[in-house]
C-alpha positions as CSV (number, residue, x, y, z in Angstrom):
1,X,161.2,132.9,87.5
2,X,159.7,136.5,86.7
3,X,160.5,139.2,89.5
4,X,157.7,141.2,91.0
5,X,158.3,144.4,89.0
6,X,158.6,142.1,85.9
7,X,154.9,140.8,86.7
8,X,154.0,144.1,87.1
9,X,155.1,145.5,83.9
10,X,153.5,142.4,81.9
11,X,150.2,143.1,83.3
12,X,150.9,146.5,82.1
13,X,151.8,145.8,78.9
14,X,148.7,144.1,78.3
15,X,146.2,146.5,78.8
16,X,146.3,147.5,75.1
17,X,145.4,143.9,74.4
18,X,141.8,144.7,75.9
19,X,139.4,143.9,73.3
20,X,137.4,146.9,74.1
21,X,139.9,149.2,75.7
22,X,142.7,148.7,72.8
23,X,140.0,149.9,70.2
24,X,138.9,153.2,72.6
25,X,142.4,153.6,72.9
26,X,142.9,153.7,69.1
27,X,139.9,155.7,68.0
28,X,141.0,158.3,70.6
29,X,144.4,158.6,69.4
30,X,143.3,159.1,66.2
31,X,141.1,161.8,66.7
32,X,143.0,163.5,68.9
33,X,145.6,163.4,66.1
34,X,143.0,165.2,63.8
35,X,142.3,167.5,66.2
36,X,145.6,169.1,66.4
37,X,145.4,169.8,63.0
38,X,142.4,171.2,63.0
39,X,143.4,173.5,65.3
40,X,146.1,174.8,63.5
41,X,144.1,175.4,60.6
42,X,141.7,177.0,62.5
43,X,144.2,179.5,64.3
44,X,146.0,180.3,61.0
45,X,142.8,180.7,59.4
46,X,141.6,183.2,61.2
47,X,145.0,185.1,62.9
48,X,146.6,185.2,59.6
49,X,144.4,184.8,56.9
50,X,141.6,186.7,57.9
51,X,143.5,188.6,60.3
52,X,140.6,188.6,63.1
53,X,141.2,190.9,65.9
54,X,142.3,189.8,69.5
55,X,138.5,190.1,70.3
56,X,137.2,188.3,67.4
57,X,139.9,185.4,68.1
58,X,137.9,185.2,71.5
59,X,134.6,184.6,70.0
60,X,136.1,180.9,69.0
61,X,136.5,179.4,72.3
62,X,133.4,180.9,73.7
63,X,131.2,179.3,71.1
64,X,133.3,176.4,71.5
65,X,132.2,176.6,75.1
66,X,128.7,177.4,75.1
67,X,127.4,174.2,73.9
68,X,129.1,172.4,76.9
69,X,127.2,174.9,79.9
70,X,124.1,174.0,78.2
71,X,124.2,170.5,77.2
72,X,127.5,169.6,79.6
73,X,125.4,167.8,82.7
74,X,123.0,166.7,80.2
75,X,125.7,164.3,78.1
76,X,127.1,163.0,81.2
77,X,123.7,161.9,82.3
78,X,122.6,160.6,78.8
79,X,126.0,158.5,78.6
80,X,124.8,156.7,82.5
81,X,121.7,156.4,81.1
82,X,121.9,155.3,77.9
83,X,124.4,152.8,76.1
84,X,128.0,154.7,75.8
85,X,129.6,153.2,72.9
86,X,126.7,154.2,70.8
87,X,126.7,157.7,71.8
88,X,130.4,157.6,70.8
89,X,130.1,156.1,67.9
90,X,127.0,158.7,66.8
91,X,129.3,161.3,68.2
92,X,132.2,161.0,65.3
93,X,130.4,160.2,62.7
94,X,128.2,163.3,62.6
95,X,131.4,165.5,64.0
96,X,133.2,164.0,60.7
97,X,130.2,166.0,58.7
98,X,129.8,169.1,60.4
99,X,134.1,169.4,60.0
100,X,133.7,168.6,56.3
101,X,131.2,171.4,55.9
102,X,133.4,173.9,58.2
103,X,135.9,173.5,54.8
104,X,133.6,176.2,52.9
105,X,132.8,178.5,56.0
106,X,134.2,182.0,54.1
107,X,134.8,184.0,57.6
108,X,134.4,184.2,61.3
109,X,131.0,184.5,61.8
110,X,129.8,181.7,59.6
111,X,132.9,179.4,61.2
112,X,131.6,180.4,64.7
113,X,128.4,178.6,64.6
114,X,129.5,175.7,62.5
115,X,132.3,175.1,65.3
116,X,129.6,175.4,68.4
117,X,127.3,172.5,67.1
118,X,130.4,170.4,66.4
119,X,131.3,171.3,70.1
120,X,128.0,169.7,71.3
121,X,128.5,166.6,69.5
122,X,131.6,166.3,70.8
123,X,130.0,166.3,74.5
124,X,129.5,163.0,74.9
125,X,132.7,161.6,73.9
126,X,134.9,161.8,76.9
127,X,132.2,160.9,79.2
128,X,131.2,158.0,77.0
129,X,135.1,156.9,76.9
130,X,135.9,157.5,81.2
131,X,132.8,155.5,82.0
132,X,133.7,152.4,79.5
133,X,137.3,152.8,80.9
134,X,136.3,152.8,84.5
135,X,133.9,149.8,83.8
136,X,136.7,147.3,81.8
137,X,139.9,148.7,83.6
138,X,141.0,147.0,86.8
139,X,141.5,149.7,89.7
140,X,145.0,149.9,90.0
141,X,145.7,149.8,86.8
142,X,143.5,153.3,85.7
143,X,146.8,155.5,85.9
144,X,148.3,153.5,83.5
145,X,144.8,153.9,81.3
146,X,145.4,157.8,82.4
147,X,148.6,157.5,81.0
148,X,148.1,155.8,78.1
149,X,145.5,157.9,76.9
150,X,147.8,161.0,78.3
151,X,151.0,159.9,75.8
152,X,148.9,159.6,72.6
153,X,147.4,162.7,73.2
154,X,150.5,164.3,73.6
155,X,152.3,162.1,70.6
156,X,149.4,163.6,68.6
157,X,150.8,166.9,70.1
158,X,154.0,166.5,68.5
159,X,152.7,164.6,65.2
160,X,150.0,166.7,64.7
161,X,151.2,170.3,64.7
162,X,154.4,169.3,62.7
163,X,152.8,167.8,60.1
164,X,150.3,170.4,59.4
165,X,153.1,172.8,59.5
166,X,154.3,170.8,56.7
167,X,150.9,170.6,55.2
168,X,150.2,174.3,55.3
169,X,153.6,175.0,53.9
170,X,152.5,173.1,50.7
171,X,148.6,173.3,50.5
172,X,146.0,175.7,52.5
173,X,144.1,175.1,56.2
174,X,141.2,173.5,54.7
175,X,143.5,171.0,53.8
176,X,144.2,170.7,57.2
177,X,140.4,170.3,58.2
178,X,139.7,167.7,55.7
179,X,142.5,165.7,57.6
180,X,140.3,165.9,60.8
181,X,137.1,164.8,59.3
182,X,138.8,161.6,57.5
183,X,140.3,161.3,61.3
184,X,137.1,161.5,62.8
185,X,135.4,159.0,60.0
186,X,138.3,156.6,61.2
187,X,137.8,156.7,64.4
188,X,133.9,155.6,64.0
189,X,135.3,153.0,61.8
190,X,137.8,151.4,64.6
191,X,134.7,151.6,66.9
192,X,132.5,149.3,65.2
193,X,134.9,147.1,65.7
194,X,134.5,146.5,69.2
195,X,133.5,143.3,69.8
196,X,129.8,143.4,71.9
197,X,130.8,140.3,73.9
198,X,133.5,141.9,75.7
199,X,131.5,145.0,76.6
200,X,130.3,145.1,80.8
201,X,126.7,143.7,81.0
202,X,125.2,147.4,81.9
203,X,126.9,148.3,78.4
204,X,125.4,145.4,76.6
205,X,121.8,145.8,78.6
206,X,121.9,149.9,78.3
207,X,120.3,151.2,81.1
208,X,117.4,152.4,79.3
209,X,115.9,149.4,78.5
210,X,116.7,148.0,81.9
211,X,113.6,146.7,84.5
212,X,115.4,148.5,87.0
213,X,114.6,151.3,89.7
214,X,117.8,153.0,88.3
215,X,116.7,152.9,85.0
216,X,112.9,154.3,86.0
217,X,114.7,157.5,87.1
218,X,113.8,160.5,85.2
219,X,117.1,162.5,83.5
220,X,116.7,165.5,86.2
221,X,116.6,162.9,89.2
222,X,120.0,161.8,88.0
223,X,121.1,164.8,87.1
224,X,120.8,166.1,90.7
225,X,122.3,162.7,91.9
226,X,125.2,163.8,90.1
227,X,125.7,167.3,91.3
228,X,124.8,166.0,95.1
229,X,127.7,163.6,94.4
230,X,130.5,166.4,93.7
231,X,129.1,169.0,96.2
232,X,129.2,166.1,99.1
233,X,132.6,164.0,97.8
234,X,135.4,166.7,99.1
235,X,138.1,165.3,97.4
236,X,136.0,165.6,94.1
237,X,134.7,169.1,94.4
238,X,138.6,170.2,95.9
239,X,139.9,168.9,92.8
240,X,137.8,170.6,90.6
241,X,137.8,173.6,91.8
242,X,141.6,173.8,92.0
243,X,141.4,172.8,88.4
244,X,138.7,175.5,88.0
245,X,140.9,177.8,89.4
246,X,144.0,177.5,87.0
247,X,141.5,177.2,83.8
248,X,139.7,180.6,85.0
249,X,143.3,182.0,84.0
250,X,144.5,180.2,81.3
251,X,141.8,180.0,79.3
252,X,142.3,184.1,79.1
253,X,145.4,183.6,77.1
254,X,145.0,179.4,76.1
255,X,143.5,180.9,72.4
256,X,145.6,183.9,72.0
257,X,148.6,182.5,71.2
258,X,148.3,183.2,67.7
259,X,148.3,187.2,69.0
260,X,151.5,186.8,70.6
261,X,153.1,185.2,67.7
262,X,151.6,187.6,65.4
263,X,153.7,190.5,67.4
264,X,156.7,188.4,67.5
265,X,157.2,187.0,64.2
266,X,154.0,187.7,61.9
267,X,155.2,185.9,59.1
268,X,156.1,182.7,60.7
269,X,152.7,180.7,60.6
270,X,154.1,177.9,61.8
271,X,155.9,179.4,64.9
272,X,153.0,177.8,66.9
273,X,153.4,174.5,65.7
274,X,156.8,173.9,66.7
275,X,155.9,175.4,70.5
276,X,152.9,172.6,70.7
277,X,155.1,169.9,69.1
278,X,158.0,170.8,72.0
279,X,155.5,170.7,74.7
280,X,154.0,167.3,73.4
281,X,157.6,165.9,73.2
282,X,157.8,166.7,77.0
283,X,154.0,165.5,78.1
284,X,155.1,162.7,76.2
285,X,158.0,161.9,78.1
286,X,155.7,162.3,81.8
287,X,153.5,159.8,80.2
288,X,155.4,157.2,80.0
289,X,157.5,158.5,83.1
290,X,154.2,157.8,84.7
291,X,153.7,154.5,83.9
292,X,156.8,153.4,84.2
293,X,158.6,154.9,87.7
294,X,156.9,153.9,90.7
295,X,157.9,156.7,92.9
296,X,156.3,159.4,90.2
297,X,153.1,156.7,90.2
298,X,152.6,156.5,94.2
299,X,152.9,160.5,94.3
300,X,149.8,162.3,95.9
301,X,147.5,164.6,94.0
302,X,149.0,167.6,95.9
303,X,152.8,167.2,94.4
304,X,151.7,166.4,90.9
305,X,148.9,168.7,90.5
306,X,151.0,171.8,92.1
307,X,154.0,171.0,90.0
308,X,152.1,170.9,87.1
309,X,150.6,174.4,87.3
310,X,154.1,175.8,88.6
311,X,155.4,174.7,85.5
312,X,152.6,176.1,83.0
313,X,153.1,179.3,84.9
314,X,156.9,179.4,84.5
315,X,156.6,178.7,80.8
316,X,154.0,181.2,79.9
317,X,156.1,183.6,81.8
318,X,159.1,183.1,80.3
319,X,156.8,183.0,77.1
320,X,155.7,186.7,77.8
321,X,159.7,187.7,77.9
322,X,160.5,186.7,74.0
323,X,162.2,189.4,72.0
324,X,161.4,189.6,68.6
325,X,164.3,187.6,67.5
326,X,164.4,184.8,69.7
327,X,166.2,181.6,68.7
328,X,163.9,178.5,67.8
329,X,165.8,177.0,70.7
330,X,164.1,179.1,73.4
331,X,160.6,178.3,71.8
332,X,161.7,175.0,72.0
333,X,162.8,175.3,75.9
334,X,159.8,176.7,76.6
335,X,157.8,174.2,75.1
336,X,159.4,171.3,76.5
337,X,159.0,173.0,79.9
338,X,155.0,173.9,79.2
339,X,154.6,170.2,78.3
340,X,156.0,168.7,81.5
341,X,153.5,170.9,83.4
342,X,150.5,169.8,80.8
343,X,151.2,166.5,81.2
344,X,151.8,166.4,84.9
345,X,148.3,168.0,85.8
346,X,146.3,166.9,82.9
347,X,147.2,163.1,83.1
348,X,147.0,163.5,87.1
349,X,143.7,165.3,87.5
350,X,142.2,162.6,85.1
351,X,143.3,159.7,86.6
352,X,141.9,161.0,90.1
353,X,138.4,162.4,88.9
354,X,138.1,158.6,87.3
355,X,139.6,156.9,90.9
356,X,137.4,159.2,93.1
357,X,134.3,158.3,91.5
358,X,132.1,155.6,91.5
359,X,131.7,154.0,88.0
360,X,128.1,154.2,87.9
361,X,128.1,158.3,88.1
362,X,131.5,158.6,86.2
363,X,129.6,159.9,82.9
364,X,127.5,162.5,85.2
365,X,130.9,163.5,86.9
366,X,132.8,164.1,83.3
367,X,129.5,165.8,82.2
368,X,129.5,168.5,85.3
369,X,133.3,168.8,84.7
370,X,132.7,170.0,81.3
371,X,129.6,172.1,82.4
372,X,132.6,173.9,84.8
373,X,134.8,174.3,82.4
374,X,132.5,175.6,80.1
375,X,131.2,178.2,82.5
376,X,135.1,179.3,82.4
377,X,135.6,179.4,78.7
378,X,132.8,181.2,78.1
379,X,134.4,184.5,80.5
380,X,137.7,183.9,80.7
381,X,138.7,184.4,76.6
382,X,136.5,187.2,76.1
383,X,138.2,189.0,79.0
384,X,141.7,187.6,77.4
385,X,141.0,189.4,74.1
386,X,139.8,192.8,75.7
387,X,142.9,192.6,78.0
388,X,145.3,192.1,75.0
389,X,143.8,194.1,72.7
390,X,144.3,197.1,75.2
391,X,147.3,196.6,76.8
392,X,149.2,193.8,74.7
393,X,149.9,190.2,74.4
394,X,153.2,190.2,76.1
395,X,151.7,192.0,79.3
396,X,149.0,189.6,79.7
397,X,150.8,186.7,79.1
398,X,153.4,188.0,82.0
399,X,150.5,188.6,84.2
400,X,148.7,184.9,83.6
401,X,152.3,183.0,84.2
402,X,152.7,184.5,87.6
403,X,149.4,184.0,88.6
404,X,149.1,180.3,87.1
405,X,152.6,179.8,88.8
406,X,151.5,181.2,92.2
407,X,148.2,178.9,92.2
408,X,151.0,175.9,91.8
409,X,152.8,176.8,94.9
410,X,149.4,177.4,96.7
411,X,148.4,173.7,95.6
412,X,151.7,172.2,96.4
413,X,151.4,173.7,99.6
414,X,147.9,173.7,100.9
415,X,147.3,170.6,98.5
416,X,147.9,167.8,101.5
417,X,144.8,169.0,102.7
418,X,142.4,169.1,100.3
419,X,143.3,166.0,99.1
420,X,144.3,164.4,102.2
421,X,141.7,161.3,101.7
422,X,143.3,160.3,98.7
423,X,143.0,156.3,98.1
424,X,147.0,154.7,97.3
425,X,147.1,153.1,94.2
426,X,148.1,150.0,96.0
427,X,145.3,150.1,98.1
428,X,143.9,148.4,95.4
């Protein structure tokens, strides 16, 4: 006879056997995996090849972000609204396009653009995927979704930037790009897959064509509900703005990277790659940690979210104290140590924006997160690159790890309290 912890793992187990979530699952994890070499491509394209300056590196992220204050709110309520899985679907096919046409953009400023619309595209995606998830997954059981979701992004962390180190030691970066858009293309693919009698009846019956009163609402009404929702739910709007917080400084040195390593060893290209592929190794590692040891599960928002930031902080700090001839061993250090931090606040603060909010606004709630966020990217790099370009990578990286390390001991300390109405996962 099968012990309770050995029920518990079967029923874990078998969540990739979801007709519909096993195929989100898959679809994400490839894309994700094409991502990462995208963005390698993209950062040695324009740090090494067409040496942009600190300030011009900047420009990236902001147009990256722009699309996402204008049109972030405006996905999440189009993915309530309207039927999900097409959006997705519509989503990475046309982001498979625009990324095969980014292949001929010859500098910055035609890249820029080209990497904005793909950016709005690519709204709808993650709202589209939390609200399926939230509709098909079983309450208890969204940390392990969290965490599944969590460990192939951070596999694809490892995967990805090691092979297109490898892939930019033999060909160029486009080749690299053309990797994400056959990525993309395959994740469309695995989605049309998914079997329409398995998807939840407001899925199948898209709230557009729906007799309902909900359905009669006009965008901005549900808009507002959205916002109304966050500003009113504490436990929501603490844990975004403690997310807000931490983003609001790295995002000033998240895309500059490529500067630091430029100082420090400008003619290693692929110096970067093996600092992601460490940190996925480790986010990795939490992933599974997550969904496998019940202690780390039942831990409160306040533990993981402040250890997770006290981590980054550390690791950029210690990142701003490399000498020009450090060992690959201390990149790889401090890459395993910025990875447990990722993974322990990006897999946490997911799971409990998804568990905090009702499934019918979880699409709106994604949608303002990105809005936020945004809002951030569109300041913070532009103030990164001035910063460095006057006083230095090294200095500003220094600066960012203490304060990102600071906010983690303010959240694992004041953190009880602002998330102190924070539903057990056995409670359900």
């Amino acid at each position: 006879m099968k012990t309770e912890s050995e029920k518990k793992t079967v029923k874990r187990s078998s969540l990739l056997r979801n007709p519909v979530f096993g195929r989100l699952f898959a679809a994400y994890g490839t894309s994700v995996f094409g991502n990462w070499f995208d963005v390698i491509a993209i950062q040695v394209l324009i740090g090494y090849r067409w040496q942009s300056t600190p300030l011009e590196i900047a420009l990236i992220p902001i147009g990256m972000a722009l699309p996402g204050i204008l049109l972030g709110s405006l996905a999440g309520a189009a993915v309530d609204r309207f039927h999900p899985l097409k959006l997705m679907k519509i989503s990475h096919l046309l982001t498979a396009w625009i990324t095969i046409v980014i292949l001929f953009a010859p500098n910055i400023y035609v890249l820029l653009p080209l990497l904005s619309l793909r950016a709005s595209l690519e709204l709808f995606i993650i709202p589209a995927q939390q609200t399926l998830t939230k509709s098909i997954v079983e309450e208890n059981r969204l940390v392990d979704a969290s965490s599944l979701n969590g460990l192939i992004a951070q596999l694809s962390r490892v995967i990805g930037p090691l092979a297109g180190a490898g892939v930019l030691a033999l060909g160029s970066p486009q080749l690299c790009i053309l990797i994400n858009a056959i990525a993309r293309g395959i994740a469309y693919m695995i989605l049309n897959t998914v079997p329409r009698p398995s998807l939840p009846t407001f899925v199948q019956q898209s709230p557009a064509s729906s007799p309902t009163s909900q359905a009669k609402t006009s965008l901005r009404q549900e808009l507002w509900e959205g916002w109304k929702f966050v500003i009113r739910t504490r436990i929501v709007l603490h844990l975004l703005m403690f997310a807000l917080c931490g983003m609001l400084i790295i995002q000033t040195i998240d895309f500059q990277f490529v500067s630091l390593f430029r100082d420090l060893a400008p003619r290693n290209e692929t110096a970067i790659g093996w600092l992601l592929a460490a940190s996925g190794i480790s986010a990795g590692v939490i992933a599974v940690a997550n969904m496998r040891i019940e202690a780390l599960r039942q831990c409160r928002y306040a533990f993981k979210l402040g250890s997770g930031y006290a981590l980054i902080g550390l690791s950029i700090w210690l990142l701003s104290l490399l000498s020009a001839d450090y060992s690959i061993i201390e990149l790889i250090a401090i890459g395993l140590l910025l990875g447990a931090g990722n993974g322990l606040f990006v897999i946490t603060f997911s799971y409990a924006l998804q568990k905090e909010t009702p499934a019918e606004m979880t699409g709106r709630v994604f949608g303002i997160q990105n809005t936020m966020f945004s809002i951030v990217m569109i300041a913070a790099p532009l103030l990164g690159g001035l910063f460095i370009q006057k006083f230095g990578a090294s200095e500003i990286f220094n600066i960012s790890g203490l304060l990102i390390f600071t906010l983690g001991l303010i959240g694992l300390t004041i953190g009880p309290y602002l998330w102190k109405y924070q539903t057990s996962i056995s409670e359900h």
